[in-house]
C-alpha positions as CSV (number, residue, x, y, z in Angstrom):
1,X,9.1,6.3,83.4
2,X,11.1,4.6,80.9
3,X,9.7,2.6,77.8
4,X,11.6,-0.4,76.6
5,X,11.5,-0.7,72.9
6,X,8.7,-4.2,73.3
7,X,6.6,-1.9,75.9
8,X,6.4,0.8,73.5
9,X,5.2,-1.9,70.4
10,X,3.0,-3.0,72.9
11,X,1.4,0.5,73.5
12,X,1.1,1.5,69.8
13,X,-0.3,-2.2,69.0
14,X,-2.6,-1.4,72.1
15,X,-3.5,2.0,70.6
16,X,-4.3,0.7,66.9
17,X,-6.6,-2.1,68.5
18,X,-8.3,0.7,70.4
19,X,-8.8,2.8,67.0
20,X,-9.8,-0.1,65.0
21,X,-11.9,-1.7,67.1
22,X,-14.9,0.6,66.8
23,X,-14.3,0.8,62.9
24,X,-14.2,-3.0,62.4
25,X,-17.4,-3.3,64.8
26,X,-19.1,-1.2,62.2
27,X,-18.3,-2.6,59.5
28,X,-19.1,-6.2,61.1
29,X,-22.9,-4.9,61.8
30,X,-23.7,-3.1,58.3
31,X,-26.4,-4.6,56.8
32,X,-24.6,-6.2,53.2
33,X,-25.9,-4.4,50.0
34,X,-28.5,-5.9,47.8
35,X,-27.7,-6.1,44.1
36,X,-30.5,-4.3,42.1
37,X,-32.0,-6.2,39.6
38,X,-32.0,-4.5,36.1
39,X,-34.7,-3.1,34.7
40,X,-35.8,-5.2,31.5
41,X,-36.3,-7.9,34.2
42,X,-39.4,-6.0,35.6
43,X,-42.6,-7.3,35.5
44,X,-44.7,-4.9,33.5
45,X,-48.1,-6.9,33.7
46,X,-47.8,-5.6,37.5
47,X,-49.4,-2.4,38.2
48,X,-47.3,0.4,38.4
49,X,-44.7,-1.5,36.8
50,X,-43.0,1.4,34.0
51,X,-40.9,0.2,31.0
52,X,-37.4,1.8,31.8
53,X,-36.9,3.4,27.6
54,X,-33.4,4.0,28.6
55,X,-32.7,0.0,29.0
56,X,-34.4,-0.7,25.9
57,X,-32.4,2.1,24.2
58,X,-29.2,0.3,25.3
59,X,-30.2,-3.5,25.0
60,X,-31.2,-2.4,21.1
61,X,-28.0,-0.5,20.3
62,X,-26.1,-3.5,22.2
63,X,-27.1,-5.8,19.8
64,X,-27.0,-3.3,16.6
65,X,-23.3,-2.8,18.0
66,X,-22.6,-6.2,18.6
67,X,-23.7,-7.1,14.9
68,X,-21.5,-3.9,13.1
69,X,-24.2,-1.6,13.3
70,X,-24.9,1.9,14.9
71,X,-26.3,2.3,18.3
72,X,-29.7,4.5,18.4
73,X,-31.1,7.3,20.4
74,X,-34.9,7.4,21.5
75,X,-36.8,10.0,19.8
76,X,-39.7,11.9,21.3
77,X,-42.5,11.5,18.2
78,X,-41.2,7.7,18.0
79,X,-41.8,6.8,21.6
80,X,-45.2,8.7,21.6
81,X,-46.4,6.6,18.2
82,X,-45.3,3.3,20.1
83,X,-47.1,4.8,23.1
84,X,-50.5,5.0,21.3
85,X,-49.7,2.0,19.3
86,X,-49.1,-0.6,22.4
87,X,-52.3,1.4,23.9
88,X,-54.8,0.7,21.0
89,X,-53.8,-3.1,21.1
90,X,-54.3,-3.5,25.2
91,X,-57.3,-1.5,24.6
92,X,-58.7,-3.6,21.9
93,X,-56.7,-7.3,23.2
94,X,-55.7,-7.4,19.9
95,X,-52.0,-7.7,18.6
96,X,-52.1,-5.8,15.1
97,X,-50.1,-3.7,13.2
98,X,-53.3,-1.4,12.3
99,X,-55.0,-1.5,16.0
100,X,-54.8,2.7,15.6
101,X,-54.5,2.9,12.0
102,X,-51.9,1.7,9.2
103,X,-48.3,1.7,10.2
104,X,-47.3,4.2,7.0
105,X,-50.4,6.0,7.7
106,X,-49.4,6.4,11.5
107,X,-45.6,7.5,10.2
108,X,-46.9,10.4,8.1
109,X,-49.3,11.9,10.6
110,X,-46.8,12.1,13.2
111,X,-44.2,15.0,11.5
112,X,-41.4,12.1,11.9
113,X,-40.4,12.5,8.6
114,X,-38.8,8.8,7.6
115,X,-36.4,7.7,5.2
116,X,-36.9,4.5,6.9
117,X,-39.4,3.0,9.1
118,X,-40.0,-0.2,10.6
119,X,-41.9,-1.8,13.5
120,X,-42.0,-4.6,15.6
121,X,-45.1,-5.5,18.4
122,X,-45.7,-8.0,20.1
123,X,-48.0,-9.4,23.2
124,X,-47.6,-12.0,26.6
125,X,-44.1,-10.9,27.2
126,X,-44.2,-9.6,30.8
127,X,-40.3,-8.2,30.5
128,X,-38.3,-5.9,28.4
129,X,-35.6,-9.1,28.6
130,X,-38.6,-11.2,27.3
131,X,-39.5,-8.8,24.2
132,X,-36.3,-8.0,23.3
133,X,-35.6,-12.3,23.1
134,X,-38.8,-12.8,21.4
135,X,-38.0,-10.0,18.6
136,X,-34.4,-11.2,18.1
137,X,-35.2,-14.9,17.8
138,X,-37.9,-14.2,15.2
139,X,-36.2,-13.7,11.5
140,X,-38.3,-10.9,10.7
141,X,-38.2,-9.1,13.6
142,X,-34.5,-9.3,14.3
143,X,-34.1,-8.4,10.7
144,X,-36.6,-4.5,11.6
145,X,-34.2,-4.7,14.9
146,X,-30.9,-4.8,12.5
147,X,-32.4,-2.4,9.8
148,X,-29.1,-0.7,8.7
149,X,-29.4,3.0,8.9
150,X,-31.7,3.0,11.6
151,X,-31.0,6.0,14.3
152,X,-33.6,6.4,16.5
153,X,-36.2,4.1,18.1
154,X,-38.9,4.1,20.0
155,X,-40.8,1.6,22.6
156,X,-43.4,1.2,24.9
157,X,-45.2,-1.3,26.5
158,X,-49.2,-1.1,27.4
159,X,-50.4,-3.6,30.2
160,X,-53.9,-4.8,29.7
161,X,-54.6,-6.7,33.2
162,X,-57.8,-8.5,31.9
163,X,-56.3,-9.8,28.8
164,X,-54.4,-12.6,28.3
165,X,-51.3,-11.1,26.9
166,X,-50.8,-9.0,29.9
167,X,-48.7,-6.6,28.1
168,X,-48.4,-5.5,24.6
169,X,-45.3,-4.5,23.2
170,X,-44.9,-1.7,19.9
171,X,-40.6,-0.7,18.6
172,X,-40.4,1.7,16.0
173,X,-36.6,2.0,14.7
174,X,-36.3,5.1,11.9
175,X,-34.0,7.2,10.3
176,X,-35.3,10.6,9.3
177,X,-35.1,11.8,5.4
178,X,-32.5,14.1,4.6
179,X,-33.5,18.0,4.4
180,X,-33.3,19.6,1.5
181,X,-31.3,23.1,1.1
């Protein structure tokens, strides 16, 4: 049997409908994917909510960045003080810098040796998003968030369900002293 040169189009168009078929079928019925919503949107005054240290670490250096500054790193002894820090105030439903103990007193206890130190806390924000716009709309806070030299931080946020607060918020943003030789 002979082919004309419109029967054989029609055959190959014929055999790409058959192959595509099934693959646009597919692609029809898949379900459509869900955009995640970021982290410092969660709700931390839900249990088993977790702050997410790795969003603050990059909202904070955003902003340092975005105002000539160096980003920062998270530092183990820095997230554990603001750990026990936010703690103490949920535990006590009370926002204050000495809920554990003095600020400079906390600092040299914790083998974080500072050439700089400054903190921020804070209470009733129920997001990292929420913190983050409280600190930077405050002058004094924005001004510990865009402390020049700064290279580490830590954060952590305690939830205190029967409070009013919800959640209490501690940042610590250092920069260690310089080792002598």
């Amino acid at each position: 049997m002979t082919l004309d040169s419109s029967a054989m189009s029609r055959t190959r168009i014929a055999l790409l409908c058959a192959l595509c078929l099934p693959l646009a079928a597919c692609l029809a019925t898949a379900e459509p994917e869900q955009a995640a919503t970021p982290t410092f949107y969660d709700d931390l005054s839900s249990a088993g909510r977790q702050l997410d240290a790795s969003a603050a670490r990059s909202m904070v250096s955003g902003y340092r960045r975005n105002n000539g500054l160096n980003a920062v790193t998270t530092h183990p002894v820095l997230m554990r003080l603001c750990q026990e820090q936010a703690a103490s105030m949920a535990q006590r439903d009370r926002l204050d810098h000495s809920a554990k103990s003095a600020f400079q007193d906390r600092m040299a206890r914790s083998g974080y040796n500072p050439q700089l130190a400054v903190e921020n806390i804070g209470a009733g924000y129920h997001t990292l998003a929420e913190a983050f716009s409280g600190w930077r709309d405050s002058p004094s806070h924005r001004a510990n968030m865009l402390k020049a030299g700064a290279v580490h931080m830590g954060v952590a946020a305690a939830r205190a369900p029967n409070s009013k607060y919800k959640v209490y918020w501690c940042l610590i943003l250092a920069a260690p002293a310089e080792r002598r030789r």
